[in-house]
N, C-alpha and C positions, 0 to 999 in steps of 0.2 A: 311309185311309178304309176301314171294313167293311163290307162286303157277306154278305147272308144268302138264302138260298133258301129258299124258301114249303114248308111241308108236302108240300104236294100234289101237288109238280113231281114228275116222274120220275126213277129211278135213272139217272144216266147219266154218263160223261165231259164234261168241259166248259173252256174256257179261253178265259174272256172280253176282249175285245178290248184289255183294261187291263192284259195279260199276269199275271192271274190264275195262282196254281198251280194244278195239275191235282190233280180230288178225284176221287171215285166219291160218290153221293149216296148217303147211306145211311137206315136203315129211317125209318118213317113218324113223325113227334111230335116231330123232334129240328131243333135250329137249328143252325147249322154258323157257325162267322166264319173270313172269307178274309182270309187277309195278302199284298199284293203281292208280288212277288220285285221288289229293288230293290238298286244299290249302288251305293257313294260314290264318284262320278267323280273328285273332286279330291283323294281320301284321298292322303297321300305321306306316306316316310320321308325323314331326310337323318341325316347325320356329319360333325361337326367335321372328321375326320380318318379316314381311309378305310384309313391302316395305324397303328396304333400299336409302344410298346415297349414289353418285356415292366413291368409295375411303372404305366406308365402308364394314362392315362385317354381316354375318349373321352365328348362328347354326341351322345344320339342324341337328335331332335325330331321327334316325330308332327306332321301339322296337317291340316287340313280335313273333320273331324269335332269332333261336340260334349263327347265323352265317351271316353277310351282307356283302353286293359286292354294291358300288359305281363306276357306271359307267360313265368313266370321271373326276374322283376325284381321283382315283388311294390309296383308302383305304378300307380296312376291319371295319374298326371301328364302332358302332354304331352310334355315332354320328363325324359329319366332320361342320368345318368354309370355307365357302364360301364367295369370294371378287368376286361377278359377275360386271364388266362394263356396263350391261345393262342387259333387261331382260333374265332370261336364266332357263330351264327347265332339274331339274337333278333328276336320276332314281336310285334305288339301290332294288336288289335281294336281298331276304331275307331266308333263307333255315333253316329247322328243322325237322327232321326225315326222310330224304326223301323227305319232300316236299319243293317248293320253289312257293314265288311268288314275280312279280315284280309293283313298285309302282313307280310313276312320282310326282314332287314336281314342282311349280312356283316359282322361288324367283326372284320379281317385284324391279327394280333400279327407283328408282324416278329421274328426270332430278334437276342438281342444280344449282339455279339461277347463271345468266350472269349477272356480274356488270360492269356499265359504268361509269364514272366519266366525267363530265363535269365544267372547270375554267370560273370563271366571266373575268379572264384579263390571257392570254398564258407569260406575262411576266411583273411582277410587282418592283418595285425598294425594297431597303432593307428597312422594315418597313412600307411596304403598305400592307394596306388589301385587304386579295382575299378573294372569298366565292367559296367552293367544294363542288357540287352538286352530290349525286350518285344515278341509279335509276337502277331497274332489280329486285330488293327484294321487302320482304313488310315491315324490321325494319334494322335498320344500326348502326355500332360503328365503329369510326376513331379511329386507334390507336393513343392512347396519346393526344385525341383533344376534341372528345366529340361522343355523340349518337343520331345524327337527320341524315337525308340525305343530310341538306346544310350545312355548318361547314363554320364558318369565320377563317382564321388564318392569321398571321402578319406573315411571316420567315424574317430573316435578310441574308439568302445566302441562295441559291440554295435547296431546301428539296425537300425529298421523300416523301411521303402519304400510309398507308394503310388503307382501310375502309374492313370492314367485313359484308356481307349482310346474312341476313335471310328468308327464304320462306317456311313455313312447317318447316320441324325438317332438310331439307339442308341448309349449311353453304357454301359460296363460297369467293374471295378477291380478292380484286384487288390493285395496286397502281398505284399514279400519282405524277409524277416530277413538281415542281411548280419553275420554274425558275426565278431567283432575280438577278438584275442589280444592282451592289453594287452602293451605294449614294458617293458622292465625300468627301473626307477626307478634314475638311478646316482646317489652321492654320494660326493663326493669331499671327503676331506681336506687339508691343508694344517699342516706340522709347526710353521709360526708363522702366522698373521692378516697381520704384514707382514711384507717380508725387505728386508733393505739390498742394496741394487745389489752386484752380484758376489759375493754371498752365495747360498750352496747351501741349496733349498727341497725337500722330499721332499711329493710329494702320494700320496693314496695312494686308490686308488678302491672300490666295492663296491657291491652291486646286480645283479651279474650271473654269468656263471658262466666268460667270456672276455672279454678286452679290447685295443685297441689304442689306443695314444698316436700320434699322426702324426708320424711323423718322430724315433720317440722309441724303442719298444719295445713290448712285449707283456705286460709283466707288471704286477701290479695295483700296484705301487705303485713310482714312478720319482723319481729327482734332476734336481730343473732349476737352473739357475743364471738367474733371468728379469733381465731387463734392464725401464727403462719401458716400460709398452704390452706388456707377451710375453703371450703369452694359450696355452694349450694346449690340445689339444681330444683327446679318449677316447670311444672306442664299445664300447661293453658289449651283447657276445649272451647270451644262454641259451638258445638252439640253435634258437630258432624264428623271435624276436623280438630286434630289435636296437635302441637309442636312442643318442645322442650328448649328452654337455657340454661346453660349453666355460666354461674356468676362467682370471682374470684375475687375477693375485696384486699384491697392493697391494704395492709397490717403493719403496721411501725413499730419499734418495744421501746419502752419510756425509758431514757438513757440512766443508769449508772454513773452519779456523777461524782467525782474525789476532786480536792481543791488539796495541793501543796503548797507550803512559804519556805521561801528560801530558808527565814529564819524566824522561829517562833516565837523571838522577841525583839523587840530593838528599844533603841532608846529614841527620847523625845526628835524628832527632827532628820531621822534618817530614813532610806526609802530601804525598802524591800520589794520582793517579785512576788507574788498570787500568781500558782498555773493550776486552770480548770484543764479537765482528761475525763471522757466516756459519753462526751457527745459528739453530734455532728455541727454545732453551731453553738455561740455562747450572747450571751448578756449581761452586764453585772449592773447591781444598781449605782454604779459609777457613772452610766451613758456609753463603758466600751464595750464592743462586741467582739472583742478577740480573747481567745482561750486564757493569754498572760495578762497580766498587767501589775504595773508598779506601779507603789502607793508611797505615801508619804507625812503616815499621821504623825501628831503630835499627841494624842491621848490615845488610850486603846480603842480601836474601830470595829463595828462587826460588817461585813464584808458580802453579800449574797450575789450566788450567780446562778444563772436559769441555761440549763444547757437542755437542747431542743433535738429530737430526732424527728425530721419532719413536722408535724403539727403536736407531739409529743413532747410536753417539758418536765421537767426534774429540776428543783434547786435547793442549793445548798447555802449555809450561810457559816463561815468562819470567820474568832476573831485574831486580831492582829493585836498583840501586846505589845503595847509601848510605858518603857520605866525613864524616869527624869532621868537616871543614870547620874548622881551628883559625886561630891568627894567624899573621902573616906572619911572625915570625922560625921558627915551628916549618914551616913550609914551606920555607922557602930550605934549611932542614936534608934534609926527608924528599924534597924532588919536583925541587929544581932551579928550581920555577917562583915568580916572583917576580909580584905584582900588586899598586900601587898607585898612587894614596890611595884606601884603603877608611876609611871612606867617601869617595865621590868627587863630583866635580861636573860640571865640562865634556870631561875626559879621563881616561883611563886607561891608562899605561905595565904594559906585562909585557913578560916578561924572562923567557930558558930554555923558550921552548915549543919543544914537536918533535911532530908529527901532527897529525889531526885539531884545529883552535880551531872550538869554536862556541859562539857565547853566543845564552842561552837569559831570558824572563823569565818571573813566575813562575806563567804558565798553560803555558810551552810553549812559547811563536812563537819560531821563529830569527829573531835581530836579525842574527846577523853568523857566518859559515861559511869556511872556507878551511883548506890544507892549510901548514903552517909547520915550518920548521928550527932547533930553539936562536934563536927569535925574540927580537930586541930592538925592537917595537912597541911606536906608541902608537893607541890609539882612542877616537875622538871622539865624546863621546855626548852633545850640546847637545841632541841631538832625543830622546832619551830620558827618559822619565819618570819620575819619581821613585819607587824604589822597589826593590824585592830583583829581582835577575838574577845567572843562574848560569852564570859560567866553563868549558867542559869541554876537558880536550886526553886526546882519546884516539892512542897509540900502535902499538895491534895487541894489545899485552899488557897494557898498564894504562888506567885509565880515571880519570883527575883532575880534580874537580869544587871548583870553589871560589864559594862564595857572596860577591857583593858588594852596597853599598848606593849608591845615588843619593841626596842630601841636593838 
């Protein structure tokens, strides 16, 4: 409300009962307007948060006035966010009716921790272990490693580190470069890809600038004789850095080889089967390379086959006996052994055997085996089927084969 003094009143001090400011009345013609002295009882500040951290924010909220003035903020608003760096002291006028009053606010920065990090070793090879110590907080997390202040880690090159410390409700971070001296590349040779059992292998290493074989030697390139399963192992320095391989050499075992005939003798012009067994691939010196094969001498042959287990060979050489097989009177001449009726039916008398008789038919199967002296025998063959079987009386020195027929 305004209040004005008459012309006419007198010069004088005055302070009316409505707690009026004090005037002096001044010269004669002039009107004067009086303003209350007045202020906002319920004017106040408040703060989200009464300390912050450094980066962080705070709101401050005026209220109980119509209209505010932030000075140093450069807003009207009642409420403004605040990012002080450190402590800092901010004011805002508050105005309604007429009146105004102004209020001061503290918004406190808390300091946030300094982290330090300290390495057990400034430069470790690929694959060693350092330990990262961090201190300046009161709790820690490494990125990607783990949550204590000392952290073991392995790097295999060169890494970065961040750890994050805590102190109070501030957060601050640091990283650190852990530097890695790469281990030496070894490679190792081998003087074959495979080696047959109890065969001498030379491997020979390189990548480095020193070396040790386990249980072996020291120099870069050694004889082993492996067995299946031997494995070796080699660590190669170059005087800072060291790395190991281990090396498994592929082992083959030289086959076992057995060769079967159908039939241990024949006569001049008939074939018989050869089967080679205890490899994984065959040769004979025929030209074939399959495990069987029929032959078809005419005098007795010796027969060799190379059976291969990978680059491992074995071979054997058996022979195949072949008898002219002629008639009985040129027998009774050359052998002493007499055999008839050829052709036969229900028996057969021989006469002059001495060793080994076994008759054979003509896939092979023993029909009849026994050990005989200058034999005068007869055998009974009703159960035998019709068809060629072969006679044989071996001696130790000779071996007499005589082909007979079944009608």
């Amino acid at each position: 409300m305004n209040n004005t003094w008459p012309t006419s009143a007198a010069s004088t001090n005055v302070s009316d009962a409505a707690d009026f400011d004090m005037f002096t009345y001044p010269p004669s013609g002039l009107t004067y307007i009086w303003s209350p002295a007045c202020t906002l009882n319920i004017f106040s500040v408040t703060q989200s948060s009464s300390a912050i951290c450094p980066g962080g924010s705070a709101t401050l909220t005026a209220t109980g006035a119509t209209s505010y003035t932030w000075v140093g903020v450069s807003s009207s608003a009642s409420q403004v966010v605040v990012s002080p760096s450190s402590n800092t002291t901010y004011t805002v006028i508050g105005s309604s009716g007429g009146c105004a009053s102004t209020l001061t606010i503290m918004q406190s920065v808390v300091l946030a921790p300094t982290i330090a990090v300290t390495q057990s070793k400034l430069l470790v090879c690929a694959g060693e272990s350092v330990t990262l110590t961090a201190s300046g907080a009161v709790s820690y997390s490494w990125i990607g490693v783990g949550g204590t202040s000392a952290v073991a880690v392995t790097p295999t090159a060169t890494t970065v580190y961040t750890v994050v410390g805590l102190a109070g409700t501030c957060t601050s971070s640091t990283t650190i470069t852990q530097n890695v001296t790469p281990s030496p590349t070894l490679i190792v040779a081998q003087s074959n890809t495979a080696v047959c059992a109890g065969d001498n292998l030379t491997l020979t290493v390189s990548g480095a600038s020193t070396y040790s074989w386990t249980n072996i030697g020291s120099s870069a390139q050694v004889i082993v004789t492996p067995v299946h399963n031997s494995s070796y192992t080699v660590t190669g320095s170059d005087g800072t850095c060291s790395s190991q391989k281990i090396i498994t050499p592929v082992v083959n075992d030289y086959p076992v080889i057995q060769v079967t005939l159908t039939r241990p003798a024949i006569c001049s012009g008939e074939t018989n089967t050869l089967t080679a067994s205890g490899a994984q691939s065959y040769a004979w010196n025929t030209g074939s390379v399959t495990a069987a094969i029929r032959i078809n001498p005419v005098t007795s042959t010796d027969y060799t086959v190379t059976g291969m287990n990978g680059n491992c060979a074995t071979s054997m050489t058996v022979s195949q006996v072949v008898n002219p097989c002629v008639g009985i009177a040129a027998l009774d001449e050359n052998s002493g052994l007499i055999i008839y009726p050829n052709p036969f039916q229900e028996e057969l008398t021989l006469k002059g055997a001495t060793g080994q008789l076994v008759v054979t038919d003509v896939v092979g199967k023993v029909l009849f085996s026994q050990t005989v002296s200058n034999a005068d025998m007869k055998l009974s063959t009703s159960e035998w089927t019709k068809g060629i079987y072969f006679i044989t009386v071996s001696d130790g020195e000779t071996i007499t084969t005589r082909k007979v027929v079944k009608q």
